[in-house]
C-alpha positions in Angstrom: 23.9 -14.7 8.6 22.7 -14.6 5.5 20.4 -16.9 3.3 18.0 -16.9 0.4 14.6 -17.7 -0.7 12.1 -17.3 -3.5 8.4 -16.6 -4.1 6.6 -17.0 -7.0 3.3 -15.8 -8.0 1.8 -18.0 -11.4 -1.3 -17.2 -12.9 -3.3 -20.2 -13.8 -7.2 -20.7 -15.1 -9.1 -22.5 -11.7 -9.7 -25.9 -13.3 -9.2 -28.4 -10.3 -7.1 -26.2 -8.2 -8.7 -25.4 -4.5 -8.4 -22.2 -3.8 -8.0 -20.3 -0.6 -10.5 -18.0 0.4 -10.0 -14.0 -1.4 -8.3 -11.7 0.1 -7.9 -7.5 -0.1 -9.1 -6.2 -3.3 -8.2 -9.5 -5.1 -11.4 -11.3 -5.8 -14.8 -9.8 -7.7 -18.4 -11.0 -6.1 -19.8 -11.6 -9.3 -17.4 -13.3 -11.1 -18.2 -17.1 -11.5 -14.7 -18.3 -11.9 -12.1 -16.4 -11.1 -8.5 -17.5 -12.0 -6.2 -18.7 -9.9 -2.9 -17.3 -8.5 -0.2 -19.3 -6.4 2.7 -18.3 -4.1 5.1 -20.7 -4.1 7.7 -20.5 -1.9 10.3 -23.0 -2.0 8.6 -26.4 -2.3 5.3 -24.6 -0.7 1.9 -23.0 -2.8 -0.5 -21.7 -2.1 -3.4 -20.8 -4.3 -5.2 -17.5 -4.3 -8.9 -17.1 -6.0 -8.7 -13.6 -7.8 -10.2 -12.2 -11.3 -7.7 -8.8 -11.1 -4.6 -9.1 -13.1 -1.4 -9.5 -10.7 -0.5 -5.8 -12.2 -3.5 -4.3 -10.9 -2.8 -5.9 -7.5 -2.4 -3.3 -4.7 -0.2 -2.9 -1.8 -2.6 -3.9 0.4 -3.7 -7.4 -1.8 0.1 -8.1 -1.8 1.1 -7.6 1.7 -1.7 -10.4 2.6 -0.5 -12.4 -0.3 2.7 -12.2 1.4 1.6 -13.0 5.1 0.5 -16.4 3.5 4.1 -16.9 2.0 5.2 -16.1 5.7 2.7 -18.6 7.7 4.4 -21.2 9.7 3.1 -24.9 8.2 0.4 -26.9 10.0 1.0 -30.5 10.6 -1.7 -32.4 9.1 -2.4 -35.0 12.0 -1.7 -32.3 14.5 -4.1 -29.3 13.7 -2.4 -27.3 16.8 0.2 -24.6 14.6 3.8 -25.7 15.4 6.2 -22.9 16.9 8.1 -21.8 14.1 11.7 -20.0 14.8 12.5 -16.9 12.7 15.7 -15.3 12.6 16.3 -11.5 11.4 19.4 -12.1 9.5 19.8 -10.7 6.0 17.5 -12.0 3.6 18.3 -12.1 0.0 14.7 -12.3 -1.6 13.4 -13.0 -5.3 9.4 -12.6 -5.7 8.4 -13.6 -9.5 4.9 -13.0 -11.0 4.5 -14.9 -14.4 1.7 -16.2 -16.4 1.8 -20.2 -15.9 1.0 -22.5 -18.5 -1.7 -25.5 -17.5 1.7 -27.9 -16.8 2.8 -25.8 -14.5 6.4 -26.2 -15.7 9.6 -23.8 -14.7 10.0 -23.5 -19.1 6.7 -22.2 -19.4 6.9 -19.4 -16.9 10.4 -18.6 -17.9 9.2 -17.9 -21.6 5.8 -16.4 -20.3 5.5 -12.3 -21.6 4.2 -11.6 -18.2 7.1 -12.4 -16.0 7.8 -9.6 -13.7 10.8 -10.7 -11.3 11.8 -8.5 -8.5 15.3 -9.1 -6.6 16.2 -7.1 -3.6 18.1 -7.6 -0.3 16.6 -6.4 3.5 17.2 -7.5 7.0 14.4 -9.4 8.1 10.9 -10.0 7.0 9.8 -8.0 4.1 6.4 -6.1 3.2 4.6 -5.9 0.0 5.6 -1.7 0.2 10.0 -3.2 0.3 9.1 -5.2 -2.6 7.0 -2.4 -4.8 9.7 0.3 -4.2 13.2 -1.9 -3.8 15.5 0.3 -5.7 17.4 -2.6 -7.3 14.3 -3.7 -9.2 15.6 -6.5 -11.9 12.5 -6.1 -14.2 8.8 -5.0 -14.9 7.1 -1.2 -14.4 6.7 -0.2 -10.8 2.6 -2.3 -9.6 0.6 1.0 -9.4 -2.2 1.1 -6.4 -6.0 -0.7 -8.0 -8.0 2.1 -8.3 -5.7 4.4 -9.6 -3.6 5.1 -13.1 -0.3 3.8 -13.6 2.6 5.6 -11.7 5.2 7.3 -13.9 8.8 5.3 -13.8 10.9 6.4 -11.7 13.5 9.7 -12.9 16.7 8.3 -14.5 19.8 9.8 -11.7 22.9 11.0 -12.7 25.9 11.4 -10.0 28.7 13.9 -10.6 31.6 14.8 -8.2 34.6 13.1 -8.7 37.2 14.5 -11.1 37.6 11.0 -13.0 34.3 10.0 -13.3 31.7 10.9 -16.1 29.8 14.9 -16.0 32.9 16.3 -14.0 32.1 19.4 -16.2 29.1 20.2 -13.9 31.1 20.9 -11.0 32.5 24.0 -10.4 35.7 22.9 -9.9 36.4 21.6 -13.6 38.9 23.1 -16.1 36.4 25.5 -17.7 37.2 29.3 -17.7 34.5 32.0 -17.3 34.1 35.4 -19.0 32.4 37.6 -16.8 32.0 41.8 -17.7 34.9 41.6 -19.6 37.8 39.4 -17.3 38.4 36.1 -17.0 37.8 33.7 -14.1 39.9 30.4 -14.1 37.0 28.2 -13.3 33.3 29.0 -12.5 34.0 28.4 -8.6 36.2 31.4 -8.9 33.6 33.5 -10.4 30.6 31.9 -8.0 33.3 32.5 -4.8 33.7 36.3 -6.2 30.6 37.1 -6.2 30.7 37.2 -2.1 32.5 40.7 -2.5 31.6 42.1 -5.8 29.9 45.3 -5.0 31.0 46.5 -2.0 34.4 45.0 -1.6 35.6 44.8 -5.4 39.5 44.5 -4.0 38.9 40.6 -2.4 36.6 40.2 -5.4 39.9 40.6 -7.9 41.8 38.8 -5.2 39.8 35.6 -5.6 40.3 35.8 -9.4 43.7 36.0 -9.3 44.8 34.5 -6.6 45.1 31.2 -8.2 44.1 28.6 -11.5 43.1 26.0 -8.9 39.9 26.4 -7.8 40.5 24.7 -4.2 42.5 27.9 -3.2 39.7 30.4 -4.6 37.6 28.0 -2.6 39.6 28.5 0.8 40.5 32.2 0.1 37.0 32.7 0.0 36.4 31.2 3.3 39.4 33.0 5.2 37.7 36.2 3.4 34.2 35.4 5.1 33.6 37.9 7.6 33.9 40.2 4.5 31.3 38.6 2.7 28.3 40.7 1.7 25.5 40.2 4.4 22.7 39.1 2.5 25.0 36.1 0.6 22.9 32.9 2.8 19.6 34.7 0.7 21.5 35.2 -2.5 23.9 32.8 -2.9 21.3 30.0 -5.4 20.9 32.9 -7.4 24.7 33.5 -7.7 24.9 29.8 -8.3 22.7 30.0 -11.4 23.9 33.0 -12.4 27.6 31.4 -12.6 26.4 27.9 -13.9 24.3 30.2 -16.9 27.9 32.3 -18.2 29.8 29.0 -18.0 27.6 26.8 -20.0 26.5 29.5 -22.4 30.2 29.6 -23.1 31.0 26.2 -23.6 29.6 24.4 -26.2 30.6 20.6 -25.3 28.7 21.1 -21.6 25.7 22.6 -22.4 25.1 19.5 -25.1 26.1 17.8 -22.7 23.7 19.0 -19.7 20.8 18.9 -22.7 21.6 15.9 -23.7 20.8 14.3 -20.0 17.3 14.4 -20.9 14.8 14.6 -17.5 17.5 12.9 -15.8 17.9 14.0 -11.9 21.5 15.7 -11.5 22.5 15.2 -8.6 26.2 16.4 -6.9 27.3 13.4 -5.0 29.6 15.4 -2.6 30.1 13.4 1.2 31.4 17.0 2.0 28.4 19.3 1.2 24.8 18.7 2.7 23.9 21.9 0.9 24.9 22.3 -2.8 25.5 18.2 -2.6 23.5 15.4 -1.0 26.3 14.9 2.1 27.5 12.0 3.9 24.0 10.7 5.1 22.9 11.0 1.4 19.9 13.2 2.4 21.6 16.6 1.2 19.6 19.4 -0.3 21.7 19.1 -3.1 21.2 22.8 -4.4 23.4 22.2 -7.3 21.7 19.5 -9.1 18.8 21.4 -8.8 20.5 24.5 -10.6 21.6 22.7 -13.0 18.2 20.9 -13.6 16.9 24.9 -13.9 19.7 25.7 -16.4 18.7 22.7 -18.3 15.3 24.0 -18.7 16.2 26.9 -19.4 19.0 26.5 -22.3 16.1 24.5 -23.9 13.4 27.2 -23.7 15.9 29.9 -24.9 17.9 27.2 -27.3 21.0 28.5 -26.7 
């Protein structure tokens, strides 16, 4: 089941508007007359009594705010609260905070410069925290905690994995060959996949090279190769990563422009397969290769290479 509703909070002057007692953080004991904020949900408001600006409003403040929106109704000749069912279906929520103009009208808070709309979906009944950090935020900066200085936006993310899809150049498996001392490596997952027997069994080291231009089967002969691998490779192998990542974008001109020209973005390897260099299947991955790619990115801009 799923349905929709809206809440709305409007700023307004207190003129003739009663106004519930103040709640949280939201009202100042020495201020005269405080203006007046409402929740309107549906065909319900109700007014709230508060001289902070809705921006300043804290998670706290909000979540009580909310808990109003939520209150069953009273009937008027009945004082006794009627039972109110609730179902915990999906519930596809909207929560507006505008400036209103004195007749109240939908035009005026629609053209308002203070309209902050969120729009996200959750099972159930929401919190003031679900609202504050939805990831699907239609518009207006994240409400920082009163008290406190504005939290930085959140980090612009950048998914790479799939051969047909934008940044396939960061993965080790795309068409870029690597010169290391002298020889060349198909791809950079042949050199990375090498680098398991370099040393101390040089032979498998050539056979990965050679073996074949795709990386998948440097990939696999690797793996059939593992008991081979050099002990220490589980404390080594990030190191080998940004060892491999730094020949092959020092070598290619069109990637490292393009890695620089992500900006502070978060690069992240959106791999179902790999919890380790990738975020996995539960999307909670360590995701290894982002990060060396995030330390590359840094570090072609200190050297400028």
């Amino acid at each position: 089941m799923h349905s929709r509703k809206t809440i709305t909070i409007v700023t307004s002057p207190a003129t003739s508007t009663k106004s519930l007692p103040s709640y949280g953080g939201l009202a100042s004991p020495t201020t005269k007359q405080a203006p007046v904020y409402r929740v309107e949900e549906r065909s319900r408001t109700i007014y709230v009594a508060s001289d902070v600006d809705p921006s300043q409003w804290d998670t706290h403040s909000l979540n009580a705010i909310f808990t109003l929106a939520e209150a069953p109704e009273v009937n008027q000749e009945d004082p006794v609260e009627q039972p109110i069912r609730r179902t915990y279906s999906s519930v596809d929520t909207q929560v507006t905070i505008a400036a209103e103009a004195p007749d109240h009208s939908d035009e005026s808070r629609a053209s308002s410069p203070r309209v902050s709309v969120y729009h996200t979906r959750r099972p159930g009944v929401r919190s003031a925290n679900a609202i504050l950090n939805s990831r699907t935020t239609v518009f207006s900066p994240e409400i920082p905690r009163r008290g406190s200085p504005s939290q930085p936006a959140a980090r612009r993310r950048i998914l790479f994995y799939h051969k047909h899809d934008p940044y396939y150049g960061f993965t080790n498996f795309s068409p870029h060959p690597v010169i290391y001392k002298g020889k060349k490596y198909p791809t950079s997952e042949h050199l990375f996949q090498s680098f398991k027997f370099q040393n101390h069994r040089p032979n498998l080291a050539e056979h990965i090279r050679t073996c074949s231009e795709r990386p998948s089967v440097a990939f696999s002969e690797a793996r059939r190769f593992q008991p081979e691998a050099r002990p220490d490779w589980k404390q080594v192998n990030i190191e080998k990563m940004d060892e491999t990542l730094f020949h092959k974008f020092t070598q290619h001109a069109d990637l490292q422009a393009e890695l620089l020209g992500t900006g502070d973005a978060e690069l992240i390897e959106d791999s179902d397969k790999d919890a380790f260099w990738g975020v996995g299947i539960d999307r909670k991955g360590r995701n290894e290769l982002g990060k060396c790619l995030e330390r590359l990115r840094t570090k072609l801009r200190g050297e400028g290479c």
